[in-house]
N, C-alpha and C positions, 0 to 999 in steps of 0.2 A: 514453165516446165517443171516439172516435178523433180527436185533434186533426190528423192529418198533414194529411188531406182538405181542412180549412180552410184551415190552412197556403199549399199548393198553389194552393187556390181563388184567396184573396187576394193573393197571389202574380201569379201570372197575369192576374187583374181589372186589378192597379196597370199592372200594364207595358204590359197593350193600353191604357190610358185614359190612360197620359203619351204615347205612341208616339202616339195620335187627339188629345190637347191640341198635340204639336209638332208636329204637321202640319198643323192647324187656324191655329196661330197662328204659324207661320214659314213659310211657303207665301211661296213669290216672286209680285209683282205682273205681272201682263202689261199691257205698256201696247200700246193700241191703234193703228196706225199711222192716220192720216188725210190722208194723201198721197193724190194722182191718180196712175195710171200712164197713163203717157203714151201717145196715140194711136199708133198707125202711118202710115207716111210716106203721104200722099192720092195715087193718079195725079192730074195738073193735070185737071180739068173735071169730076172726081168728087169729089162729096159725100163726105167722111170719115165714116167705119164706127164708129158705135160697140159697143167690146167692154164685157162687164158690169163690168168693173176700171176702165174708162174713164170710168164713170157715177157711182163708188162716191164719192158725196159726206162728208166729216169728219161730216156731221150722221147720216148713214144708217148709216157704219160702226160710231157710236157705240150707232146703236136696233138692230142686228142683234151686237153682238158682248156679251158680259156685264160688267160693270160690276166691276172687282175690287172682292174686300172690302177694306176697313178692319180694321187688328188689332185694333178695337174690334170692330165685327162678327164678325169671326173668333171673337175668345173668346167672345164671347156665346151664337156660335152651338156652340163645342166646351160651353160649361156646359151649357147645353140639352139638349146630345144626351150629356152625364154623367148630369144629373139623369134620363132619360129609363134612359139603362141601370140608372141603380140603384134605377129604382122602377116596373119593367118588374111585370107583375102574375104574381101566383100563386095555381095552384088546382094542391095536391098531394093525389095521392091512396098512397097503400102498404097493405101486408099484409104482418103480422109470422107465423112459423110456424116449427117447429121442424126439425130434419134429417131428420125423417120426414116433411115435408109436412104437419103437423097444424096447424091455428090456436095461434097464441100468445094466449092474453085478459089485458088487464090487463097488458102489457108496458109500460111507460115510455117514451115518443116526446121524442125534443129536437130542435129545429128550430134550425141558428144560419144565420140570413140575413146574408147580403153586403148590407147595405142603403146603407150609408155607407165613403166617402172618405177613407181612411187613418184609419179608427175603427173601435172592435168595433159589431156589427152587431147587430140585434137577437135574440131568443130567446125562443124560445113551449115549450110541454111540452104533451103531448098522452098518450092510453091509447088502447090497440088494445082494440076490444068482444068481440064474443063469437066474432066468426069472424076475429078477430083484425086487421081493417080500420083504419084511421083517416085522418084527412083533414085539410086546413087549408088558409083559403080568404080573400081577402080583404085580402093581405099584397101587399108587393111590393118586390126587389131585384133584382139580378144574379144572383144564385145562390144556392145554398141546401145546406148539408149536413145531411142528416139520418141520426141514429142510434137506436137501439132496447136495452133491457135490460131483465133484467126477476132477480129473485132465483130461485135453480133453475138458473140458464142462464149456459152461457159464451157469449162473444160471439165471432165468425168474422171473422177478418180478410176484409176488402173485401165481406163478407156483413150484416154488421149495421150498417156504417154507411157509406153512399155520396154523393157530392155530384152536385149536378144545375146544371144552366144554365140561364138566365130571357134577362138581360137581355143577355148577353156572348155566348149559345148555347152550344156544344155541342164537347165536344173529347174524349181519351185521359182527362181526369178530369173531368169534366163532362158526366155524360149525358142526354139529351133528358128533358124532365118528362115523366112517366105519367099517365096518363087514367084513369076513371073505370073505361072497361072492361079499361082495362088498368094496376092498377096496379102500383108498385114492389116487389117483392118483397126482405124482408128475414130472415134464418135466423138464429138464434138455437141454440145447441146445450143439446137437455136432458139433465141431467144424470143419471146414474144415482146409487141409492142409494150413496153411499160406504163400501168394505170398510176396515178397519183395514189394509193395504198397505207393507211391506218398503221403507223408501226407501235409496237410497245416495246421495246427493245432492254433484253434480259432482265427484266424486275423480278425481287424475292418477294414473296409472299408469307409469311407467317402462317401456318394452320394448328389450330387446336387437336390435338392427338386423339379426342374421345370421339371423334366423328364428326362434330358439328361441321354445316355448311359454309362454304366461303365463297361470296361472287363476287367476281372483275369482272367488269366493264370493258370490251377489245375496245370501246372508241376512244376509251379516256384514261384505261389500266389503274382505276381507282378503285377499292373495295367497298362494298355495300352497295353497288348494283345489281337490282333485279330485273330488269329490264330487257328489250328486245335483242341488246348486242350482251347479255351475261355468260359468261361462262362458269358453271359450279368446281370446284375442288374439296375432298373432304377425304382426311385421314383416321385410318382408327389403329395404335398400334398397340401391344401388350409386353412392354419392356418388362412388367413385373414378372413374367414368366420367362425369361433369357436362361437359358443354358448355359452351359458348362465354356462356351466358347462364345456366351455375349450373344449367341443368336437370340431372334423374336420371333414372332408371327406378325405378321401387318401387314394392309391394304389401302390403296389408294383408288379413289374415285374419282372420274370426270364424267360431267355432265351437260345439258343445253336445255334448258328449258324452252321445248315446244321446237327443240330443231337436235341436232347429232353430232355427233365425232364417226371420223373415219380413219383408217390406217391409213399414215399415208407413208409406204414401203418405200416408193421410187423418190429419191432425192433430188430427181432426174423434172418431177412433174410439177408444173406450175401452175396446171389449169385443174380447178378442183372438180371432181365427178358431180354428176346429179342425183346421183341415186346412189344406195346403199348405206346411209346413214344409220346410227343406232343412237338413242337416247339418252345413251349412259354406258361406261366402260370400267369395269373393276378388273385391278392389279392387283395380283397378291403375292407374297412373298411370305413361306415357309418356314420353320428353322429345319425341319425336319422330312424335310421332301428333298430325294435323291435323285429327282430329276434336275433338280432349278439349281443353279449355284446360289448361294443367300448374297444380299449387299445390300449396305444400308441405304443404297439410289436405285431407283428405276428410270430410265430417261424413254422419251416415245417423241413420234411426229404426227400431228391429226391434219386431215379436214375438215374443218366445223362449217356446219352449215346452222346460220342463224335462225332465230325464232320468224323476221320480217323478212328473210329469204336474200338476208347477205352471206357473201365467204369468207372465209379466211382458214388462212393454215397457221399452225402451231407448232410449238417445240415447248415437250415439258420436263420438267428432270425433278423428283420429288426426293428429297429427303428425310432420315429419319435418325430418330436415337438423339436424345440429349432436345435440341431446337430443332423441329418439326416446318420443314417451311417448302414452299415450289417457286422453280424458278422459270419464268413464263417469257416465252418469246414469239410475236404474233406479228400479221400481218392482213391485214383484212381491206374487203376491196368496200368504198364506201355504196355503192352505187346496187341494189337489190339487184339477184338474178345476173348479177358478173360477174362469172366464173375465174377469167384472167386473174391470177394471181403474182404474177411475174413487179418482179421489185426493182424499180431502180431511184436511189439516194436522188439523182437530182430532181427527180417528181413525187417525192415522200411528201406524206401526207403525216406528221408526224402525231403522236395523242397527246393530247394536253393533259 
């Protein structure tokens, strides 16, 4: 389960409830005036006018104006309205399901409640049924993070495990409790069968600044393959024109001879596309472009589809300025025309 969420929650909860204790209980007192303001001057043989400031008696000012508290009262009433946020009530409802929309059963529910004051909070477990639902009721704190897992399944950043607001409400990490008819949805990602899979696992790569080409090998991650499984890289930067703040100009290329790179967005997807490859992809990076923020990395995720009509997917992160090098992380399936890209260590096929 994702502890950030909690983290944040508790976080947030401390600082609204000392910021509601010192304002509760360091509030200046307003003292009440009980002075007459004084008449206006009478014409001689006319009865003096009374205005309603005229009239306003110490006893009357006293039953019409509020009565300040007491720093006894104060804190009393700041514990009051603590104990009230952090045992606000709950009735949660969610539904756990896979990337394809399908009921998750028998996934694993953890519940950790904000219940208590600079203390770990309580914790319940729960299982999703058959349409993958579950519920918990009868509890109550400030908030509540909840997460879901299950064996088979990776879990989705900010999809499998989200916090919610009770007693503090509702913010950028705190989202309104779900209902019955509407509950929380949580996604779980299923896994596919695992292939025995090519790994090259984070290697640096050296590249020459002035552009020249560099091919690795995804079967063997050695350099000075030109071959069916090569993948190109090639950097051109221009450090000698740097600005005033160390910026440059420079671009970075990937390439496949006689096969493509593809984005690959969803972190979510293991099974590579068959279509939409492109030949070659250049990144570039500005000094002087106010769109782009500048840095001296660019990092990306591909689908490479090989020249013999193998897969694999990638992870690259290039850097620049000073040692010019990429660091490369692959996965490739040995078997032509096998999409399946799904990894698991105990059937690694590792590169030599």
């Amino acid at each position: 389960m994702n502890r950030k969420h909690l983290v944040v929650l508790l976080v947030a909860l401390a600082c609204a409830v000392v910021a509601l204790l010192l304002m509760l209980t360091h509030g200046e007192r307003t003292e009440v005036s009980s002075s007459v303001s004084p008449s206006p001057a009478s014409t001689p043989g006319t009865p003096p006018s009374a205005s309603p400031a005229s009239v306003t008696s110490p006893r009357l000012a006293a039953a019409i104006s509020p009565r300040p508290k007491s720093k006894v009262e104060a804190r009393a009433e700041a514990v009051k309205m603590v104990q009230t946020i952090f045992s606000a009530p709950i009735s949660f409802y969610g539904k756990v399901q896979d990337q394809f929309g399908q009921p998750v059963a028998g996934a694993s529910v953890e519940y950790d409640v904000v219940d208590k004051f600079w203390q770990e909070g309580s914790k319940y477990h729960g299982t999703s049924d058959a349409d993958g639902a579950f519920t918990i009721a009868n509890i109550g704190g400030a908030g509540m993070v909840v997460g879901v897992m299950k064996d088979g399944y990776d879990s989705i950043n900010g999809k499998s495990s989200q916090s919610f607001g009770y007693g503090m409400g509702v913010d950028e990490y705190r989202k309104a409790p779900p209902t019955q008819d509407n509950p929380a949805i949580f996604v779980l990602r299923k896994k596919a069968k695992a292939e025995p899979l090519i790994v090259v696992s984070s290697r640096q790569y050296d590249l020459n600044p002035n552009g020249t080409l560099t091919d690795i090998s995804l079967a063997t991650g050695q350099v000075g393959s030109n071959g069916p499984d090569a993948l190109q890289f090639s950097c051109t930067t221009h450090e000698e024109s740097k600005d005033a703040r160390g910026r440059f100009d420079w671009t970075f290329d990937i390439s496949v001879p006689g096969g493509g790179v593809l984005d690959r967005n969803d972190d979510t997807q293991f099974s590579a596309p068959e279509q939409g490859y492109v030949p070659q992809e250049q990144l570039s990076m500005k000094s002087d472009d106010p769109s782009q923020r500048w840095s001296w990395e660019l990092q990306r995720q591909y689908f490479v589809k090989l020249a013999d009509g193998r897969y694999a997917r990638v992870s690259v992160t290039a850097y620049v300025g000073g040692r010019t090098f990429v660091v490369l992380e692959s996965y490739m399936n040995p078997n032509p025309g096998d999409q399946n890209l799904e990894y698991d260590p105990r059937v690694q096929a590792a590169a030599k």
